[in-house]
C-alpha positions as CSV (number, residue, x, y, z in Angstrom):
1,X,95.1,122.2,92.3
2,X,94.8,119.0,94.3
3,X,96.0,115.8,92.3
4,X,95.8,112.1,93.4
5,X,98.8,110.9,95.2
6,X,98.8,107.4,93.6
7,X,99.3,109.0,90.1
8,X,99.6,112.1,90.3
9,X,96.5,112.9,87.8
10,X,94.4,116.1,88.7
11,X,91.0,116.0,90.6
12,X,88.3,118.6,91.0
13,X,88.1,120.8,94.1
14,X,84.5,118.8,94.5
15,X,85.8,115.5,94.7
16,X,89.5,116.3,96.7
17,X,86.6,118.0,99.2
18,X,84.5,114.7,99.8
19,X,87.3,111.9,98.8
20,X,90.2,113.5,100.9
21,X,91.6,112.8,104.5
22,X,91.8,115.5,106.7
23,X,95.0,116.4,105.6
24,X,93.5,116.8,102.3
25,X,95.6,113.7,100.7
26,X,93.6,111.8,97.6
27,X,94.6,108.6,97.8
28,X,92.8,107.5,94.7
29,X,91.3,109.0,92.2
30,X,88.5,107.8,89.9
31,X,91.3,106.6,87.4
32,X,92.9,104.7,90.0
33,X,90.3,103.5,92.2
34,X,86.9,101.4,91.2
35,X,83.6,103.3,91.3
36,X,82.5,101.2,93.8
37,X,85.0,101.7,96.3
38,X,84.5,105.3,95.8
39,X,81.0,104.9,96.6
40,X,81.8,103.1,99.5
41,X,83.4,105.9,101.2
42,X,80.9,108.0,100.5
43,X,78.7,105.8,102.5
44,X,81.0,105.5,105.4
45,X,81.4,109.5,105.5
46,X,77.9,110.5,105.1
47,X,77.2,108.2,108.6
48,X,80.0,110.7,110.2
């Protein structure tokens, strides 16, 4: 199960799949992180 790596709280397979590096390291979860920065990278990723 893939877990954030700031606190160690579980996240789905759906969001490890479009938050994670390419390592597959979540850096932040929703808990940890504010929506917006979340939506941020989503942004950035869906330009890639």
């Amino acid at each position: 199960m893939p877990t954030c790596d700031h606190c160690d709280a579980h996240v789905s397979d759906r969001f490890a799949r479009v938050f994670a590096d390419e390592r597959g390291n979540v850096y932040a979860c929703p808990n940890c992180s504010a929506n917006a920065g979340i939506a941020e990278v989503s942004r950035e990723r869906a330009y890639e």
